[in-house]
N, C-alpha and C positions, 0 to 999 in steps of 0.2 A: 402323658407324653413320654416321660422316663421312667422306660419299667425296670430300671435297678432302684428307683425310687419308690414307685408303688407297683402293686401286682393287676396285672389286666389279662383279658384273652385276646390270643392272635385272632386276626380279624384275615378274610380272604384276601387274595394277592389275584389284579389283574393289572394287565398293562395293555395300552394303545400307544403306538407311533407318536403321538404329536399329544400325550396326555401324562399325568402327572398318575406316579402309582399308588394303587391303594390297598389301605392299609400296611401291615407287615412286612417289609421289604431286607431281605438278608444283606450284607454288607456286600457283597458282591454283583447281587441285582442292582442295588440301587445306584454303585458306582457306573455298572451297565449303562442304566439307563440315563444317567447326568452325562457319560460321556459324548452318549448319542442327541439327548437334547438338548444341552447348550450348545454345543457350535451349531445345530438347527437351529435353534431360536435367535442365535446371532447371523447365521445365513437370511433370514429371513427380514430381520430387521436389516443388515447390509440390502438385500432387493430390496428395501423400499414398502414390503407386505406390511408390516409393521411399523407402528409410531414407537417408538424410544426414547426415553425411558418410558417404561409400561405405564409408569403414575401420571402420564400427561396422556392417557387418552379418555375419551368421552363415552359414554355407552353407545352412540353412533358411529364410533370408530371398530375397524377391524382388531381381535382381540379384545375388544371394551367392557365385556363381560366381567364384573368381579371376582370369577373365578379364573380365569386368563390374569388379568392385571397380578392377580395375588400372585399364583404359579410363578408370571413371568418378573416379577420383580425377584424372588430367589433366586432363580435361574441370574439373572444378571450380578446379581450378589454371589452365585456358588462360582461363576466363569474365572473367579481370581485364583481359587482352590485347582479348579478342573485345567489352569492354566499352569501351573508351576512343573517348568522341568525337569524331565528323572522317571516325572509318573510314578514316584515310589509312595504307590495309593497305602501302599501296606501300613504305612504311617499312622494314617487315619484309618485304618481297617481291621488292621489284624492283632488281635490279645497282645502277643509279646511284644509288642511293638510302641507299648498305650504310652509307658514311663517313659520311653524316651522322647517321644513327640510333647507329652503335658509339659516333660521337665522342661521343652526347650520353649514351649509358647510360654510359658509363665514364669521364664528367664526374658524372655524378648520384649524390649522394651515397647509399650505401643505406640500408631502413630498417629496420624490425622488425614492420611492421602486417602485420593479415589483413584489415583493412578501411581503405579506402584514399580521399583526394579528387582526384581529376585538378583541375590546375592552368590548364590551356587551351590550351599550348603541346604539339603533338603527339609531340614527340620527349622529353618532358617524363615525358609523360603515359603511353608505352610505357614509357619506362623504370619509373617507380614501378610499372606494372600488374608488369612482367617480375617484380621482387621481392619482390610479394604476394603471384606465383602459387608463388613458390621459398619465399618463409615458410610459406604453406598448407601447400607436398606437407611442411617441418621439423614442423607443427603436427600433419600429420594422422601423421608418422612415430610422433611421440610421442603421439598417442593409441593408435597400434597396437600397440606394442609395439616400436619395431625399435630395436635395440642400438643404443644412444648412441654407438655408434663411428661408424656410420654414417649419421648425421643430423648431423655436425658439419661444418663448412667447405664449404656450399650454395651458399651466395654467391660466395665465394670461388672456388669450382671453375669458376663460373659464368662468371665475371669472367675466367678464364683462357682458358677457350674464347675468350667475348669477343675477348679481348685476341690470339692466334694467330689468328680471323680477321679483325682491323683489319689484323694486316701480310702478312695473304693478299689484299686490297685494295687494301691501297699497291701492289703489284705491278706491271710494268707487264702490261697485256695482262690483268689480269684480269676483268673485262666480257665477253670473247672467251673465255675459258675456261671462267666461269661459263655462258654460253648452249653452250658445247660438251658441259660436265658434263649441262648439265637435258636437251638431245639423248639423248645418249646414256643417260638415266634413270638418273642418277646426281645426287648431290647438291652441291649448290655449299654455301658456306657464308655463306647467306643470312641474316637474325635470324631466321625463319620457322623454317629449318629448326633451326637452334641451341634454337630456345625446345623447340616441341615435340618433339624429341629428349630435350633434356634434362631436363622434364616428364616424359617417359615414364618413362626411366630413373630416376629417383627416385620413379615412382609404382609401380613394379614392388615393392621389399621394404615396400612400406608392404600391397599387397595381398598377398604371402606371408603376411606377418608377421598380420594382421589373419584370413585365413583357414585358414592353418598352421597359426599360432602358433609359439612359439619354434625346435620343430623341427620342419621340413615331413617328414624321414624318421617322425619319431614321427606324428604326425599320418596318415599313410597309413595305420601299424596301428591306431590309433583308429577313425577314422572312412573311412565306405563311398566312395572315391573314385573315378574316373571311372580306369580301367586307365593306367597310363604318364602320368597327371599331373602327377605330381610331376618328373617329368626334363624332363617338355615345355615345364615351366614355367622350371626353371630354366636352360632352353636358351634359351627366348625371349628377342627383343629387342623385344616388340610386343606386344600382346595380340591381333592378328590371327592370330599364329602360334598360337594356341589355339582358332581360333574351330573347330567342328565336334568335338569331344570332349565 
């Protein structure tokens, strides 16, 4: 997931309209593309197209596929980030930029809201969104159903990420490795990428959980599922890796 962590190969890059991108996505694309698909996905849920929150629908609901639930439960989690004004993405985007958005989210004290007021100061104002959107994916765990084991220490986890890429920054020469990484279609450890990583991955068992239920093996002899579902899913790291099933 974090290739300033371990070393991997870039993986092809395609995008659809109303889909989540896959593989490799340069900090610039992938801001792209959140900016275009969350207010869709909030357009859509406002018409009424969509049940909201994503973890309350049923496989017979529109989006009820667990790879829609999974996507759209980030998407409602990234909307506090993609909502902060200023739009000073560079924040979360851009090399020079890393030390002073880390220093100030892990200056910012955390909090407990799902609904949240930016303050005015931009490195202020990411960090409280960053928290809102990691309370949401805790809030929407616990409407799903997912084991209380793993909904606990969110922030916290968070915070640790964080905190390993503040001293991948202090480094010297890291600016020079970060642009060698996004070359070679690999990931630096930028806010950008830390946030919606880590969105993903905690929106992944809220959509098992919510369209499974408690066991996704039981759930397959229940209910008519799409062949090899169930293993594809729990192999993913994306909900791109599900799309065409």
């Amino acid at each position: 997931m974090f290739d300033w962590l371990h070393s991997g190969k870039p993986q092809p890059e395609t995008s659809a309209a109303r889909e989540p991108l896959r593989g490799f996505a340069a900090p610039d694309l992938l801001l792209k593309n959140l900016a275009r698909r969350v207010p869709q996905y909030l357009d859509d849920v406002d018409q009424g197209r969509l049940i909201y929150p994503a973890c309350k629908r049923t496989l017979s609901d529109a989006g009820g596929d667990v790879a829609s639930v999974w996507d759209h439960t980030r998407l409602e989690a990234m909307r506090y980030v993609m909502a902060v004004p200023g739009h000073e993405m560079g924040l979360l985007s851009e090399a020079g930029r890393q030390l002073e958005m880390i220093d100030a989210y892990l200056f910012q004290r955390p909090h407990a809201e799902t609904v949240i007021d930016f303050e005015g100061n931009a490195t202020v104002d990411f960090s409280i969104a960053i928290v809102g959107g990691l309370n949401w994916l805790t809030h929407c765990a616990q409407l799903a159903g997912v084991d209380p084991a793993r909904q606990s220490g969110t922030i916290r986890h968070f915070r640790k990420l964080v905190t390993l890429a503040q001293g991948w920054w202090l480094m010297e020469g890291a600016i020079e490795r970060c642009a060698q990484l996004l070359s070679a279609g690999r990931q630096p450890p930028l806010m950008l990428y830390l946030i919606w990583s880590e969105y993903t991955r905690l929106a992944k068992p809220v959509a098992g959980a919510a369209i499974f239920g408690a066991s996704a093996s039981r759930s397959a002899k229940l209910v008519a599922l799409p062949d090899g579902l169930v293993p594809r899913f729990e192999a993913a790291l994306d909900p791109a890796d599900l799309l065409g099933i």
